[in-house]
Biopython code that builds the backbone (N, CA, C, O; Angstrom):
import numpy as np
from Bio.PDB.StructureBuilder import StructureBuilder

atoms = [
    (1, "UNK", "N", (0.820, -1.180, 0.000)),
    (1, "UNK", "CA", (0.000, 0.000, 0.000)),
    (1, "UNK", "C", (0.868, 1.249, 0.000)),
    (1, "UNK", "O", (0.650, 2.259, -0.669)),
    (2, "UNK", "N", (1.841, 1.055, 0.805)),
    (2, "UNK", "CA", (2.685, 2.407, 0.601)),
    (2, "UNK", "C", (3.177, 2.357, -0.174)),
    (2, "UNK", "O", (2.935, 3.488, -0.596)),
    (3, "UNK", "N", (4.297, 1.589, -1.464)),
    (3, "UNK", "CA", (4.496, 2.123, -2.879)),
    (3, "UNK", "C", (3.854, 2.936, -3.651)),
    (3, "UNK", "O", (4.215, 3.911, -4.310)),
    (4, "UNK", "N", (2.391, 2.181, -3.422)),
    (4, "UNK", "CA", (1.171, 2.460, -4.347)),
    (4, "UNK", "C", (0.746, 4.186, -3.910)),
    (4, "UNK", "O", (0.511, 4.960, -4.838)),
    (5, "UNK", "N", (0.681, 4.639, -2.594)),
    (5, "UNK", "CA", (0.904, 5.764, -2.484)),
    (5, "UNK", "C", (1.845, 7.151, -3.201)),
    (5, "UNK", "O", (1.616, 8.157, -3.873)),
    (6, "UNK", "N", (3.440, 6.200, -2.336)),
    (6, "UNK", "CA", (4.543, 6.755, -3.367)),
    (6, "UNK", "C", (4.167, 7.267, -4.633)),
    (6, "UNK", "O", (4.255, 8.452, -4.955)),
    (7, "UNK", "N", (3.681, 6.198, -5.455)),
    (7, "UNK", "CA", (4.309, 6.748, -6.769)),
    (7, "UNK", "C", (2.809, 6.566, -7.348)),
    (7, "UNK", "O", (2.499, 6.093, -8.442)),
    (8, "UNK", "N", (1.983, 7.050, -6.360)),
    (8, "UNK", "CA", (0.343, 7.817, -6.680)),
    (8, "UNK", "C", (-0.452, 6.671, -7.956)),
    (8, "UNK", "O", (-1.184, 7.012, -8.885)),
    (9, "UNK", "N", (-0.004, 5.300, -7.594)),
    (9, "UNK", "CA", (-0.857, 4.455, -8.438)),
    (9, "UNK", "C", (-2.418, 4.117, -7.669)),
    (9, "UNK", "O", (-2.483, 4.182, -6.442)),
    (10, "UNK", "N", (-3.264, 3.869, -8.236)),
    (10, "UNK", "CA", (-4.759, 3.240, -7.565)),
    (10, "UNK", "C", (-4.255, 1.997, -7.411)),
    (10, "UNK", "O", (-3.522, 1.297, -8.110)),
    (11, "UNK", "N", (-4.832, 1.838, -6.273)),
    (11, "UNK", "CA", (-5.199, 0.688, -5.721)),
    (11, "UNK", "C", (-6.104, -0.393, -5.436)),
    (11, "UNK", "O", (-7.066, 0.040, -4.801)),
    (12, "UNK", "N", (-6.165, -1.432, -5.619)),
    (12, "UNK", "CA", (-7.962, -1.561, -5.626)),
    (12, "UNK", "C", (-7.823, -2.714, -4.501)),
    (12, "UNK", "O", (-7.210, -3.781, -4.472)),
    (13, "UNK", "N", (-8.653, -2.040, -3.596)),
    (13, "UNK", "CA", (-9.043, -3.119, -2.636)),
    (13, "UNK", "C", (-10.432, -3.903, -2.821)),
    (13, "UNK", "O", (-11.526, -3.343, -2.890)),
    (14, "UNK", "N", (-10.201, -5.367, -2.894)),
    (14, "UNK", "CA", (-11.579, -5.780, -2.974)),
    (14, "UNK", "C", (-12.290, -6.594, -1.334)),
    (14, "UNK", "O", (-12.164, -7.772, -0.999)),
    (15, "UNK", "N", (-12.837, -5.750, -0.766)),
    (15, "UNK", "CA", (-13.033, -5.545, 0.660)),
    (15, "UNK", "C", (-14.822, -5.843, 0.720)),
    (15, "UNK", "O", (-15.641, -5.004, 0.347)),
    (16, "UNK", "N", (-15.046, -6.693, 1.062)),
    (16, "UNK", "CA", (-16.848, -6.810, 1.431)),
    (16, "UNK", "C", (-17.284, -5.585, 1.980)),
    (16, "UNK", "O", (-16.582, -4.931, 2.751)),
    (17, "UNK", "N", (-19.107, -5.038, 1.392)),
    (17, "UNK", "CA", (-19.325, -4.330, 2.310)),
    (17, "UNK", "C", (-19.694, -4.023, 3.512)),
    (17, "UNK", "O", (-20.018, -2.942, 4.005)),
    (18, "UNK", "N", (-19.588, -5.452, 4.099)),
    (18, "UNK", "CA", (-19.267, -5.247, 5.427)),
    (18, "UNK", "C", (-18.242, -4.813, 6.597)),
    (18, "UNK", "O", (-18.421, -4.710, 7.811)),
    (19, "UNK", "N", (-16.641, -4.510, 5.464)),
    (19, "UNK", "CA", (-15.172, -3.696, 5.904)),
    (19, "UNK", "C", (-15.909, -2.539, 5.622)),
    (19, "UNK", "O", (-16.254, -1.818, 6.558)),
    (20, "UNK", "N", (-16.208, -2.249, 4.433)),
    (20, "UNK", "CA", (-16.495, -0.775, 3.851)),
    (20, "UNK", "C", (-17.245, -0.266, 4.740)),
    (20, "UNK", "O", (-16.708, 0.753, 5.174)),
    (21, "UNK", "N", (-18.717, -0.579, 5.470)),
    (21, "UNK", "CA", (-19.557, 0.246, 6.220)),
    (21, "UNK", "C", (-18.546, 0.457, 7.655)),
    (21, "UNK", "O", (-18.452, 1.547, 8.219)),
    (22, "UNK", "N", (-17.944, -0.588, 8.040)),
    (22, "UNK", "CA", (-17.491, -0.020, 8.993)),
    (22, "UNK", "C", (-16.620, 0.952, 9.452)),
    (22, "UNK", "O", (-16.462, 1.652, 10.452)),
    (23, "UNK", "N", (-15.981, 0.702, 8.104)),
    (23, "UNK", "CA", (-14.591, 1.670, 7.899)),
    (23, "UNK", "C", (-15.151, 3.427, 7.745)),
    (23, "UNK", "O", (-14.591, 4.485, 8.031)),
    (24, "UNK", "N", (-16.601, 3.087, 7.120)),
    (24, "UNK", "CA", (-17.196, 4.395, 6.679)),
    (24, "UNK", "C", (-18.134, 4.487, 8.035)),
    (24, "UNK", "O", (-18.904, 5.398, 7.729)),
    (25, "UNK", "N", (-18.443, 4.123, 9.154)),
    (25, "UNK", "CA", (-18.926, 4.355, 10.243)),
    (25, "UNK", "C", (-20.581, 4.023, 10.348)),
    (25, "UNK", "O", (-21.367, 4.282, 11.260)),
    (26, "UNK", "N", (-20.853, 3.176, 8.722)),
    (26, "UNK", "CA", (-22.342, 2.970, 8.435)),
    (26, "UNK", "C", (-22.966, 1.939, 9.468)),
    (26, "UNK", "O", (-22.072, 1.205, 9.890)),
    (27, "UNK", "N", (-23.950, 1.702, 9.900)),
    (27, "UNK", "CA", (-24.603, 0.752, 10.789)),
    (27, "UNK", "C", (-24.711, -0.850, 9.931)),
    (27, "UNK", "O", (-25.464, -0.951, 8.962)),
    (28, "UNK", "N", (-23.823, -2.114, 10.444)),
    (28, "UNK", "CA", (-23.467, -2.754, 9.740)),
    (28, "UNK", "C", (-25.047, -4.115, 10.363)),
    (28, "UNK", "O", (-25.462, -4.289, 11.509)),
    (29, "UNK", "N", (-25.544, -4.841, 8.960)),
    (29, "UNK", "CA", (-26.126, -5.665, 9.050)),
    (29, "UNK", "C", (-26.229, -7.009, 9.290)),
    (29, "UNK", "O", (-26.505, -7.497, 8.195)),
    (30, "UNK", "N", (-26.179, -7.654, 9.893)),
    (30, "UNK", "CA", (-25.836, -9.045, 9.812)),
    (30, "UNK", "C", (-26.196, -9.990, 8.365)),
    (30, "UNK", "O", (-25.439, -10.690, 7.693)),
    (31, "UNK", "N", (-27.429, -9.741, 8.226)),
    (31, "UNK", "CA", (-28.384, -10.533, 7.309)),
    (31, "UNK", "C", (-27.829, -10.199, 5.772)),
    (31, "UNK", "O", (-27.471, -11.045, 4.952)),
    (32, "UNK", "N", (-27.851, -8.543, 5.560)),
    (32, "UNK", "CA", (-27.448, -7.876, 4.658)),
    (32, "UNK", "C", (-26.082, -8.019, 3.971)),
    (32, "UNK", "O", (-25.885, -8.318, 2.793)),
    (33, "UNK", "N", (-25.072, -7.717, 5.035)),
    (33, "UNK", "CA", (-23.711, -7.225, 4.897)),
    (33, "UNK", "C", (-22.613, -8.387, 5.678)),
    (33, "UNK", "O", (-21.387, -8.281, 5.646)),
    (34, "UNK", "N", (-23.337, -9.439, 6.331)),
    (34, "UNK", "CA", (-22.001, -10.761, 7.172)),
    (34, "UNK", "C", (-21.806, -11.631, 6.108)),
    (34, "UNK", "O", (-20.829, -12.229, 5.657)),
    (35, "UNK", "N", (-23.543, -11.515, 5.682)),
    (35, "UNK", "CA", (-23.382, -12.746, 4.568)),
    (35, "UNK", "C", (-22.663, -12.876, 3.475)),
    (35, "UNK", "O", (-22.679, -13.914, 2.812)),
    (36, "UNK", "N", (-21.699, -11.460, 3.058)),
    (36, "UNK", "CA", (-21.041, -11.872, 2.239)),
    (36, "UNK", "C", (-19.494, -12.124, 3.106)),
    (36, "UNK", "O", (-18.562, -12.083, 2.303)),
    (37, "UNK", "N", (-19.156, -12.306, 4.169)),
    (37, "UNK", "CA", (-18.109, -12.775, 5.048)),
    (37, "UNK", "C", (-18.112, -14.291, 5.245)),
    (37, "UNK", "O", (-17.096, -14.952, 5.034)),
    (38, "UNK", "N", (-19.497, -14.948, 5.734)),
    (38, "UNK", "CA", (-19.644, -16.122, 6.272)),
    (38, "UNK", "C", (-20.978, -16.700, 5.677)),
    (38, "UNK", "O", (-21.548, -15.744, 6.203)),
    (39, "UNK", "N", (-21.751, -17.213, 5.218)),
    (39, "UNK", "CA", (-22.764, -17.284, 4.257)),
    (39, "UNK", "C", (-22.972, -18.732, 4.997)),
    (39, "UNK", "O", (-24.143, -19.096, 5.102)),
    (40, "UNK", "N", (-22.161, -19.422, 5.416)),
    (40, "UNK", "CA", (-22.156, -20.922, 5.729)),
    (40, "UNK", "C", (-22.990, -20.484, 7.506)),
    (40, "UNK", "O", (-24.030, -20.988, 7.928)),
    (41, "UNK", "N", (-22.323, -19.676, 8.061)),
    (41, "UNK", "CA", (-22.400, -19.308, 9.641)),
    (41, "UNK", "C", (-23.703, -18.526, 9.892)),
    (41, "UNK", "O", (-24.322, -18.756, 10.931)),
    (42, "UNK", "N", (-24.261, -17.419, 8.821)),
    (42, "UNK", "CA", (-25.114, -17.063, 8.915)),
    (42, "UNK", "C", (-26.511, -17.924, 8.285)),
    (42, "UNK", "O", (-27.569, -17.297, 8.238)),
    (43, "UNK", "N", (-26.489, -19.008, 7.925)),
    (43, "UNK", "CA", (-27.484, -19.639, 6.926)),
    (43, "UNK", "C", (-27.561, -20.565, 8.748)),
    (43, "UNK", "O", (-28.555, -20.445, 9.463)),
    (44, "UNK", "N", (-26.448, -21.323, 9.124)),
    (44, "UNK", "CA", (-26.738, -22.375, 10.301)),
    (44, "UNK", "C", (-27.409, -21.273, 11.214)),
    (44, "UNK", "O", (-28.603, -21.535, 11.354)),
    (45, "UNK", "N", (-27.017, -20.106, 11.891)),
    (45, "UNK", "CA", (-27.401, -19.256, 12.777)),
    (45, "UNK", "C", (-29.067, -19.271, 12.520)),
    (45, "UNK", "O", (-29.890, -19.544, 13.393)),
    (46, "UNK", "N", (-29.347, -18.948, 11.254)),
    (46, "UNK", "CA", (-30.934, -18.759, 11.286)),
    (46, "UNK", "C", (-31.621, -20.369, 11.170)),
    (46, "UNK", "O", (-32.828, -20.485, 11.379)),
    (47, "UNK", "N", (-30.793, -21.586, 10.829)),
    (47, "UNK", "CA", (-31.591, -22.507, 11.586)),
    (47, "UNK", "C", (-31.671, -22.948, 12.486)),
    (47, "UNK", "O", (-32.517, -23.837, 12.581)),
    (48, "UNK", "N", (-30.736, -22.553, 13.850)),
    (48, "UNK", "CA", (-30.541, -22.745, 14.779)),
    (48, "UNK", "C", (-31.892, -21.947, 15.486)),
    (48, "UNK", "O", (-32.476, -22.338, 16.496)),
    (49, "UNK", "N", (-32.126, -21.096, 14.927)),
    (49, "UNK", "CA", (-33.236, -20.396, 15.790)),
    (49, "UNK", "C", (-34.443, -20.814, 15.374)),
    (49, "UNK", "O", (-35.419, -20.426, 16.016)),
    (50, "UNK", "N", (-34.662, -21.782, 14.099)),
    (50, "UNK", "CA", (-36.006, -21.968, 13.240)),
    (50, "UNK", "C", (-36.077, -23.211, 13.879)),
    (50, "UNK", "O", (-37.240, -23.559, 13.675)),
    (51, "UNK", "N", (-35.484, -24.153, 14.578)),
    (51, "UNK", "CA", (-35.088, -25.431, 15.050)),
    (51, "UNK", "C", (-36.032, -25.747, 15.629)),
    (51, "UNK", "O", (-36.223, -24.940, 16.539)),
    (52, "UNK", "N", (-37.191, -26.954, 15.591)),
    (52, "UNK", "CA", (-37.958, -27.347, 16.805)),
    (52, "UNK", "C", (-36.581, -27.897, 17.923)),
    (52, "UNK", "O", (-35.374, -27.992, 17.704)),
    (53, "UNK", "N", (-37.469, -28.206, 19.257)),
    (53, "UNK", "CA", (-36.687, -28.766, 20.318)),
    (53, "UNK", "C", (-36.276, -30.146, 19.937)),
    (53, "UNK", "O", (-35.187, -30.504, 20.385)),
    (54, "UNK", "N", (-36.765, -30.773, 19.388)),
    (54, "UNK", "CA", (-36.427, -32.460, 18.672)),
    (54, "UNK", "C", (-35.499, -32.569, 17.638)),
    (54, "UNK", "O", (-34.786, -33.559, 17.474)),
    (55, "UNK", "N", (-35.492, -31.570, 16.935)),
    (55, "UNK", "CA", (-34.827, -31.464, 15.940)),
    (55, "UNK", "C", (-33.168, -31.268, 16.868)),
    (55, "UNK", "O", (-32.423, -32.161, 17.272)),
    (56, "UNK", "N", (-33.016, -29.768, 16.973)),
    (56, "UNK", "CA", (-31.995, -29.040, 17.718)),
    (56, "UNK", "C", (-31.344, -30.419, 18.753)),
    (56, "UNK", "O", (-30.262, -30.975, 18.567)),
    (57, "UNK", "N", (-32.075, -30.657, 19.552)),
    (57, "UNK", "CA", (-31.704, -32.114, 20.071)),
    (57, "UNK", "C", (-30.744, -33.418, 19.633)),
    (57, "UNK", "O", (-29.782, -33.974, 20.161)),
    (58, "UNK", "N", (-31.548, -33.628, 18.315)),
    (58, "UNK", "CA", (-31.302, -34.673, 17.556)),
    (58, "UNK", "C", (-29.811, -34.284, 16.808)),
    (58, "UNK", "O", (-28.848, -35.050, 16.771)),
    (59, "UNK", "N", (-29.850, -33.047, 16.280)),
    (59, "UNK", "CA", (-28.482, -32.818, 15.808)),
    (59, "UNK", "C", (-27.503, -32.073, 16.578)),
    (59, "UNK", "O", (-26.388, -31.910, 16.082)),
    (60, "UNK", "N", (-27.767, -31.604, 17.711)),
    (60, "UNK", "CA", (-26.528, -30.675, 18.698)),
    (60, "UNK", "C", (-26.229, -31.649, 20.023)),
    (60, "UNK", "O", (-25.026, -31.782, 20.248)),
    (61, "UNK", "N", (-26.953, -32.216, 20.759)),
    (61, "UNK", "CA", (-27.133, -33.136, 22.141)),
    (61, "UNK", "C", (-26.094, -32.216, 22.672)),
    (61, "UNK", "O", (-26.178, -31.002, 22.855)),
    (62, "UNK", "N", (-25.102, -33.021, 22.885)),
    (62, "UNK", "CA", (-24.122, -32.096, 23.983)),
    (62, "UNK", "C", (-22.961, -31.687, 23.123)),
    (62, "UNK", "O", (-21.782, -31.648, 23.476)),
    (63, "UNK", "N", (-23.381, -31.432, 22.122)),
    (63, "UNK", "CA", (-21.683, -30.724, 21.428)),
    (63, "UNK", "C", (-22.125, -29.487, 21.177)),
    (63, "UNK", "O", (-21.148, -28.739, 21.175)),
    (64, "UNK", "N", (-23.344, -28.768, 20.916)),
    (64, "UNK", "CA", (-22.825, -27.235, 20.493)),
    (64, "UNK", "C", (-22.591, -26.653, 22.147)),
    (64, "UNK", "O", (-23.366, -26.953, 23.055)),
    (65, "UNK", "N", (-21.455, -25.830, 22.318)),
    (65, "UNK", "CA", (-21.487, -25.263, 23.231)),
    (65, "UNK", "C", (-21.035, -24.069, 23.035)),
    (65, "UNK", "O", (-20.643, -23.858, 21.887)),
    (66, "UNK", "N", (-20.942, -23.031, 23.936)),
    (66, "UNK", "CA", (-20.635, -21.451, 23.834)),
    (66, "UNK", "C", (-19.300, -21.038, 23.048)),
    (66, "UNK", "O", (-18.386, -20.734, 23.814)),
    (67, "UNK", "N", (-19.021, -20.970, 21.819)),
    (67, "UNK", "CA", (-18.114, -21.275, 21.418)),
    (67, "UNK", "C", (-18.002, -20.919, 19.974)),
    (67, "UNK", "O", (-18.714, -21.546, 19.191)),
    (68, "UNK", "N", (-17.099, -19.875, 19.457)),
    (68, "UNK", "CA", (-17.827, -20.299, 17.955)),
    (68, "UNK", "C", (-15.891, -19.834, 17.181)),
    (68, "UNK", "O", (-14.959, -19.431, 17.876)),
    (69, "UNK", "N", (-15.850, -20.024, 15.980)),
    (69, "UNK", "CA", (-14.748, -20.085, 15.006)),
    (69, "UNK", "C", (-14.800, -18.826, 14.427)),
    (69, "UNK", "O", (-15.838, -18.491, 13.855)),
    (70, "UNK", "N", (-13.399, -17.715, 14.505)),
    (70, "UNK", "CA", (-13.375, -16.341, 14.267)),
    (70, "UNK", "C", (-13.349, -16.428, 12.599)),
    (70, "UNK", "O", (-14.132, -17.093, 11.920)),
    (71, "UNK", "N", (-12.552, -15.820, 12.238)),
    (71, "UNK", "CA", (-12.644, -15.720, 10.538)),
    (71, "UNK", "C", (-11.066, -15.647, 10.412)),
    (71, "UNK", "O", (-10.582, -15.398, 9.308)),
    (72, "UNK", "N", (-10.151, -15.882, 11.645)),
    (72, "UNK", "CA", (-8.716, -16.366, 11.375)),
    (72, "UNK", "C", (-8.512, -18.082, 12.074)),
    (72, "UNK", "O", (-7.432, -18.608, 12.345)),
    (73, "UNK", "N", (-9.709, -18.615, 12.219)),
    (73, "UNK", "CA", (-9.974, -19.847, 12.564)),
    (73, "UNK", "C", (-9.305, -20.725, 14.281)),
    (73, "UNK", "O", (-9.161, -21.849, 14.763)),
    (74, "UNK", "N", (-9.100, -19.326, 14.611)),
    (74, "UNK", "CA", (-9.273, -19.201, 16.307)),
    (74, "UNK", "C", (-10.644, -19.980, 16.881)),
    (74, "UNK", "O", (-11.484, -20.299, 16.039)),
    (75, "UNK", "N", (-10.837, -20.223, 17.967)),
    (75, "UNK", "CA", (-11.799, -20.900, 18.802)),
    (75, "UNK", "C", (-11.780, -19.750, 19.891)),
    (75, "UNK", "O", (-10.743, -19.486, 20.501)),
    (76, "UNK", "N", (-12.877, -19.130, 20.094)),
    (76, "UNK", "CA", (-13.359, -18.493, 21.149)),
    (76, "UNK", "C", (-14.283, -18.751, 21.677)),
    (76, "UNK", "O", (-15.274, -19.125, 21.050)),
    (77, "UNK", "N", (-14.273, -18.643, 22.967)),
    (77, "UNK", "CA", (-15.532, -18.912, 23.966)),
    (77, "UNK", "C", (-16.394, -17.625, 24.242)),
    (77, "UNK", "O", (-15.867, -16.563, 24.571)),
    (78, "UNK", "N", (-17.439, -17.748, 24.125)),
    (78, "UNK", "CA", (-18.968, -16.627, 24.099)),
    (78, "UNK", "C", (-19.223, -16.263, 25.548)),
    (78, "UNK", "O", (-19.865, -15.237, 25.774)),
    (79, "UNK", "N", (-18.809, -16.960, 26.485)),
    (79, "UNK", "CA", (-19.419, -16.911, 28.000)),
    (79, "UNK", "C", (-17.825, -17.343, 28.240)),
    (79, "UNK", "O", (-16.950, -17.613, 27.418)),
    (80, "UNK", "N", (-17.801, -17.295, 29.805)),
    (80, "UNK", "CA", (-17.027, -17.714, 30.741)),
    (80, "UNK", "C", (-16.861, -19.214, 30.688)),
    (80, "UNK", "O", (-17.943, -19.740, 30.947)),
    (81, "UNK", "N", (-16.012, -20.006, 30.474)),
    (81, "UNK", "CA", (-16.165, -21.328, 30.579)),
    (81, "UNK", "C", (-16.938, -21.494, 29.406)),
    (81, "UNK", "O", (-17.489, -22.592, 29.474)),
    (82, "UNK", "N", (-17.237, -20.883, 28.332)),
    (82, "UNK", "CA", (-17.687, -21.659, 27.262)),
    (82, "UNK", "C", (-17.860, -22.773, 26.239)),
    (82, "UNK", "O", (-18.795, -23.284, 25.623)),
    (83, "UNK", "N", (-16.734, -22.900, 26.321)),
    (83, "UNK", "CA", (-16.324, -24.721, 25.413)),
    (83, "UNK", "C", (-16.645, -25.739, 26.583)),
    (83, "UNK", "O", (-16.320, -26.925, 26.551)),
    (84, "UNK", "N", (-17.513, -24.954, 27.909)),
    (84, "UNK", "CA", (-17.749, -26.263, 28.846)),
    (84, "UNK", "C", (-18.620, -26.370, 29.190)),
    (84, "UNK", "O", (-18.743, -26.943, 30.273)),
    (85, "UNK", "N", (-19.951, -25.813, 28.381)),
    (85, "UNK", "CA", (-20.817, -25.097, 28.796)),
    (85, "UNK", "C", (-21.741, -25.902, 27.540)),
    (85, "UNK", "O", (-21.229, -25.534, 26.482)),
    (86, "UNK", "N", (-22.863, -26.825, 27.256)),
    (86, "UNK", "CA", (-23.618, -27.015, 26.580)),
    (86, "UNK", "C", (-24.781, -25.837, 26.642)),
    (86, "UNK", "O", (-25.402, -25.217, 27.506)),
    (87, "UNK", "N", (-24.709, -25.895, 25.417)),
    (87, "UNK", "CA", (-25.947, -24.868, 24.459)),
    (87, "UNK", "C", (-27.571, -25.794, 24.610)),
    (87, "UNK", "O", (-27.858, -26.789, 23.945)),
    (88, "UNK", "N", (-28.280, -25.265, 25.451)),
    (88, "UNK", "CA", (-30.161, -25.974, 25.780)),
    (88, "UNK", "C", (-30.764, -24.911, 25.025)),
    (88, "UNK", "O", (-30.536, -23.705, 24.934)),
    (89, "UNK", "N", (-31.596, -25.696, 24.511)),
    (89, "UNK", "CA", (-32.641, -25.227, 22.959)),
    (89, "UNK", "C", (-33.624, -24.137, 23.548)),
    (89, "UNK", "O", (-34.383, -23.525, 22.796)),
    (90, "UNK", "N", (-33.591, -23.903, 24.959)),
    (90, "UNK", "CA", (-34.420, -22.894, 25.749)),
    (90, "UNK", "C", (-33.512, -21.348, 25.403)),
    (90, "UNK", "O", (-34.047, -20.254, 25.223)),
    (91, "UNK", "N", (-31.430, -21.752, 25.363)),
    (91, "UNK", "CA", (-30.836, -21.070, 25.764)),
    (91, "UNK", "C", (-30.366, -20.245, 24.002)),
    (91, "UNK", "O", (-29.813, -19.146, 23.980)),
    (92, "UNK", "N", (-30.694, -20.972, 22.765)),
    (92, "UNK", "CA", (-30.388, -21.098, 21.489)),
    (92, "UNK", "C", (-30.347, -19.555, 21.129)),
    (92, "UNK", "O", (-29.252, -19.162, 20.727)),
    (93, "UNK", "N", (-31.200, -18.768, 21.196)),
    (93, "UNK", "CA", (-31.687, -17.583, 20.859)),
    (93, "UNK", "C", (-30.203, -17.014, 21.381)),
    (93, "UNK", "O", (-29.558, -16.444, 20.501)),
    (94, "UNK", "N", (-29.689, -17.082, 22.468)),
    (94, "UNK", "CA", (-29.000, -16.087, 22.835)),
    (94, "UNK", "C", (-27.496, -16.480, 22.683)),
    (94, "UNK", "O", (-26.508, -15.748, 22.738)),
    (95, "UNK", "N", (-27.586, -17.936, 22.461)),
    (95, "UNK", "CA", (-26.084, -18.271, 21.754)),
    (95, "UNK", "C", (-26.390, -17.742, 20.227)),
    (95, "UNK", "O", (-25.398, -17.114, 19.858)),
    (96, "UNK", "N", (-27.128, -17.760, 19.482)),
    (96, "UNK", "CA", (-27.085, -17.162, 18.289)),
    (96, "UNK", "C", (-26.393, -15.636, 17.956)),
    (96, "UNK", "O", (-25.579, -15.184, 17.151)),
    (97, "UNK", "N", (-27.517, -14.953, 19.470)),
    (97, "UNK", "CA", (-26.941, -13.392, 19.656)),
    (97, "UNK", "C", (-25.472, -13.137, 20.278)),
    (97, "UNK", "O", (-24.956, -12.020, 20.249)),
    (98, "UNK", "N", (-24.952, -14.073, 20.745)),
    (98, "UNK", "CA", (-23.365, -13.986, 21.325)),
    (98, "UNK", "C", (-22.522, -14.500, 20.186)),
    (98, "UNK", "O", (-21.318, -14.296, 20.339)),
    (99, "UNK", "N", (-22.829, -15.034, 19.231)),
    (99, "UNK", "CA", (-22.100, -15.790, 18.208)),
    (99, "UNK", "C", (-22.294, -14.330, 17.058)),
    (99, "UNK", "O", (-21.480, -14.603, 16.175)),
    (100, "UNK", "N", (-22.637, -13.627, 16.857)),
    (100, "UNK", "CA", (-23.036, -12.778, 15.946)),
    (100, "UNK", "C", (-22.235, -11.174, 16.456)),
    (100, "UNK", "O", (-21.469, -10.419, 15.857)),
    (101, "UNK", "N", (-22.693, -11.145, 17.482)),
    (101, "UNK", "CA", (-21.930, -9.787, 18.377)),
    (101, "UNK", "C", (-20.424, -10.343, 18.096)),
    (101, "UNK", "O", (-19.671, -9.492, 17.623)),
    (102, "UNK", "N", (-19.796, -11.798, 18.339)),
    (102, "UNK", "CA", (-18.809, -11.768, 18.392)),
    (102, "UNK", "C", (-17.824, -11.747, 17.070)),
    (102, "UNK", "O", (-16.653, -11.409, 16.897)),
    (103, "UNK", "N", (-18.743, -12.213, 16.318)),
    (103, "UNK", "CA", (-18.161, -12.402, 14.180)),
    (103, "UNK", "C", (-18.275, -10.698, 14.177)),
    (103, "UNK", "O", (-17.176, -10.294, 13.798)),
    (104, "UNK", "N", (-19.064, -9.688, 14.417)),
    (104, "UNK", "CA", (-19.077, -8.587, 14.390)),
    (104, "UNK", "C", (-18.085, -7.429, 14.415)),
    (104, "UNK", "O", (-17.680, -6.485, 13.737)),
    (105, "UNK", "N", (-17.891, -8.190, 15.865)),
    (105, "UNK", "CA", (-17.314, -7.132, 16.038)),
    (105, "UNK", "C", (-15.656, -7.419, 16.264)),
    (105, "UNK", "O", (-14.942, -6.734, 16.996)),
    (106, "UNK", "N", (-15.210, -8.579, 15.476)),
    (106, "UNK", "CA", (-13.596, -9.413, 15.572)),
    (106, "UNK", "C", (-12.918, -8.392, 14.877)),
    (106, "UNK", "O", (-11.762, -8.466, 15.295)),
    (107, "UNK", "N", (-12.988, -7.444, 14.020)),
    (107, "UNK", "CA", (-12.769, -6.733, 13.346)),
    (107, "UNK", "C", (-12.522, -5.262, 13.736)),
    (107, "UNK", "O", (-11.614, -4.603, 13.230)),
    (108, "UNK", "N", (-13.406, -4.765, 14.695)),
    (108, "UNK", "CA", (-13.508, -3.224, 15.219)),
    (108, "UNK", "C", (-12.404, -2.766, 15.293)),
    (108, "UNK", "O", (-12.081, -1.727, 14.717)),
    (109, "UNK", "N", (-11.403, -3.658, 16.223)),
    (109, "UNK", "CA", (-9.717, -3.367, 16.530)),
    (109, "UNK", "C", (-9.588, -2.228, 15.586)),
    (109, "UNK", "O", (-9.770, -1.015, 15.698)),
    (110, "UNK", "N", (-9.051, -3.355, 14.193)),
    (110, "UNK", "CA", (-8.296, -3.058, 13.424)),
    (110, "UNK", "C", (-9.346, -2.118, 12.369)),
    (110, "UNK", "O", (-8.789, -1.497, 11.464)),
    (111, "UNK", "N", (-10.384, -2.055, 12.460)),
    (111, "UNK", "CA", (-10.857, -1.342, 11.543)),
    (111, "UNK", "C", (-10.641, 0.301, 12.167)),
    (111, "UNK", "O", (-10.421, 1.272, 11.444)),
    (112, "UNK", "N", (-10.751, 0.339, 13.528)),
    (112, "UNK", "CA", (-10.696, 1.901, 13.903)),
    (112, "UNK", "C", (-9.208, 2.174, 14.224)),
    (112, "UNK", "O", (-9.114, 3.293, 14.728)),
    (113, "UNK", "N", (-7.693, 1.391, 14.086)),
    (113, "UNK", "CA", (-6.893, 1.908, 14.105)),
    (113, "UNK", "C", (-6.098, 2.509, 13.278)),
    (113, "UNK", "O", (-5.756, 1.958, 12.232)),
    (114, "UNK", "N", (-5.688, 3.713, 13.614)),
    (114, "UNK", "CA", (-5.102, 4.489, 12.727)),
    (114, "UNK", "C", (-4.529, 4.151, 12.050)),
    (114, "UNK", "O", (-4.006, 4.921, 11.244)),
]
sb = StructureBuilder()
sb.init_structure("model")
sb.init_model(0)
sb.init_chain("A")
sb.init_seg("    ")
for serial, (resi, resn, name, xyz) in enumerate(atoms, 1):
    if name == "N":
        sb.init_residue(resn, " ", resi, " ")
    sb.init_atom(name, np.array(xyz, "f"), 0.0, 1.0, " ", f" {name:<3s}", serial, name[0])
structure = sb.get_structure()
């Protein structure tokens, strides 16, 4: 990037607009603007919440837990003790909303530093 400065060539960044709004301070969407980041994460997220209790059951039992995979393929925990912590189909809604705040906002760092 700094050559390209130097010697005043364009540059082309090809950046989702989900870098772009943030970088530009726009109010960023999940539905709208993640999906072109994670398309796989946001498609499971909304069946996780469409899930009967039998279903959710049948395919999570005791493995989803508070826990989810950054976009540099880190493992972070959502809660305290999270990777020890099973996810109950009562509790789904709000692992969805901690899994989403956290893909969100992995980025803020570096997007607001100078």
């Amino acid at each position: 990037m700094g050559a390209a400065l130097r010697g005043k060539e364009f540059l082309v960044l090809a950046l989702p607009g989900f870098v772009w709004k943030q970088l530009t301070g726009e109010e960023v969407s999940w539905t709208k603007d993640f999906v072109a980041v994670d398309s796989v994460l946001v498609k499971f997220l909304e069946a996780v919440e469409r899930m009967d209790r039998e279903t959710f059951e049948s395919e999570f039992g005791n493995e989803l837990t508070y826990t989810t995979v950054l976009s540099d393929q880190r493992t972070v925990e959502l809660i305290p003790n999270g990777s020890r912590i099973v996810v109950r189909y009562e509790d789904r809604e709000e692992f969805v909303r901690l899994v989403r705040t956290a893909r969100l906002e992995e980025s803020t760092e570096q997007v607001i530093a100078p």
